[in-house]
C-alpha positions, 0 to 999 in steps of 0.5 A, spaced: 550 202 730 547 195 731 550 189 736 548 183 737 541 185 733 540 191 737 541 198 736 544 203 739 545 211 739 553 212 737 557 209 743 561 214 747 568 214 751 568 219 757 574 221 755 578 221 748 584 215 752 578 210 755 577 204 752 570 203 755 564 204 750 559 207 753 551 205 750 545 208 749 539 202 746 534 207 741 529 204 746 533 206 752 530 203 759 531 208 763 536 207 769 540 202 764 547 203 763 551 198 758 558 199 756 561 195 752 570 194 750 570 191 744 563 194 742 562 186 741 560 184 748 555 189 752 555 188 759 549 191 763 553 195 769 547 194 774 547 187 772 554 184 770 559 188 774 564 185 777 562 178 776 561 178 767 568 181 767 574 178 766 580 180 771 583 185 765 576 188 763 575 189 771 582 193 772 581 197 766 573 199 768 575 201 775 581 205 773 576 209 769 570 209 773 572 210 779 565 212 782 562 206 780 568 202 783 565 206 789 558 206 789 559 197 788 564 197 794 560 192 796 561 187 791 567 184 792 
């Protein structure tokens, strides 16, 4: 699968009902996790969450991440 020019293993869901795409670049950087909900944009976890997301994206990830939603507490 390719987006925006760069190729990615076939996206995967956590779970069957999430609308988180998880992607894995071919040249996958070690440590990167990229995600996408319309596998139109791709958001770099590390780098975008929470400022890139709009308020509906937010909302959906951290109900479905809720780890991530931890492990980023203090990013408020």
């Amino acid at each position: 699968m390719k987006i925006n020019g760069i190729e990615y293993l076939d996206p995967y869901k956590n779970n069957e009902t999430d609308k988180v795409y998880w992607l894995t670049p071919i040249d996958n950087n070690i440590g990167e996790h990229l995600f996408s909900f319309d596998l139109e944009k791709v958001y770099n976890l590390f780098a975008d969450y929470p400022w890139k997301l709009t308020q509906d994206e937010k909302e959906i990830f951290d109900k479905e991440n809720p780890y991530w939603v931890e492990y980023f507490s203090d990013r408020k």
